[in-house]
ZAKE-114190 format. One record per residue (C-alpha): residue number from 1; residue in three letters; x, y, z. Coordinates in steps of 0.25 Angstrom, whole numbers. Layout:
% ZAKE-114190
R pos code     X     Y     Z
R NUM  ALA     X     Y     Z
...
***
This chain:
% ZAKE-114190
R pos code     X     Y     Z
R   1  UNK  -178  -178   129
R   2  UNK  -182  -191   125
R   3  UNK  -174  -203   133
R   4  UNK  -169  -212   124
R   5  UNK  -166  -228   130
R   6  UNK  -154  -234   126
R   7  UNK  -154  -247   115
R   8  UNK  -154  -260   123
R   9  UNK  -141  -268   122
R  10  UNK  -144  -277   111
R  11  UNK  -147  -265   103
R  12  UNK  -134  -259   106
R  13  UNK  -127  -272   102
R  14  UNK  -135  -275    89
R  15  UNK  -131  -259    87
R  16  UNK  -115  -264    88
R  17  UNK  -116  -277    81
R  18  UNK  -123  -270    69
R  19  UNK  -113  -258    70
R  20  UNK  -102  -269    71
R  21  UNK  -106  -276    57
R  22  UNK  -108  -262    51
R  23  UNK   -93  -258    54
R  24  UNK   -88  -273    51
R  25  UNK   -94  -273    35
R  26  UNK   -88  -259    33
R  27  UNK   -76  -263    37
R  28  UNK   -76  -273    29
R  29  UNK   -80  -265    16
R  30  UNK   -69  -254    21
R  31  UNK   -58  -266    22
R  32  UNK   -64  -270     6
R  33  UNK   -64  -257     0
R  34  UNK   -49  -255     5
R  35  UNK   -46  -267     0
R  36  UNK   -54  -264   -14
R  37  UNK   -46  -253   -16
R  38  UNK   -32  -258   -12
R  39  UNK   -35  -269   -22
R  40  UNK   -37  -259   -33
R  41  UNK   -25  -249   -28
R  42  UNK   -15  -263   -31
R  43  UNK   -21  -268   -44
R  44  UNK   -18  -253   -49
R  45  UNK    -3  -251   -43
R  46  UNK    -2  -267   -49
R  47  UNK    -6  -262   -63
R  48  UNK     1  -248   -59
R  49  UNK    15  -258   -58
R  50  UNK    13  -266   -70
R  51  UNK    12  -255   -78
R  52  UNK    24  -248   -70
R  53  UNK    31  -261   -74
R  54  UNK    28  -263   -88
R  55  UNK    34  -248   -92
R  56  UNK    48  -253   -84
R  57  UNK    50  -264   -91
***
């Protein structure tokens, strides 16, 4: 079996710093696309009203 070290310290923490920013930006692009689409869901149900409201009257 071959003995593998550990990776130093500052190897572990450049490790997390990078995983951090990597799970920061998708978060970010997550939080965007849900907004993205909730944008487009109310312009339809608004167009969806207007049309509703234009048979009533």
């Amino acid at each position: 079996m071959e003995d593998t070290a550990k990776p130093s310290l500052l190897r572990r923490l450049l490790a997390l710093v990078v995983l951090a920013i990597a799970a920061w930006i998708l978060l970010k692009f997550v939080i965007g696309l849900i907004a993205g689409v909730a944008t487009i869901v109310v312009i339809v149900l608004c167009i969806v009203a207007v049309v509703w409201a234009l048979r009533v009257l």
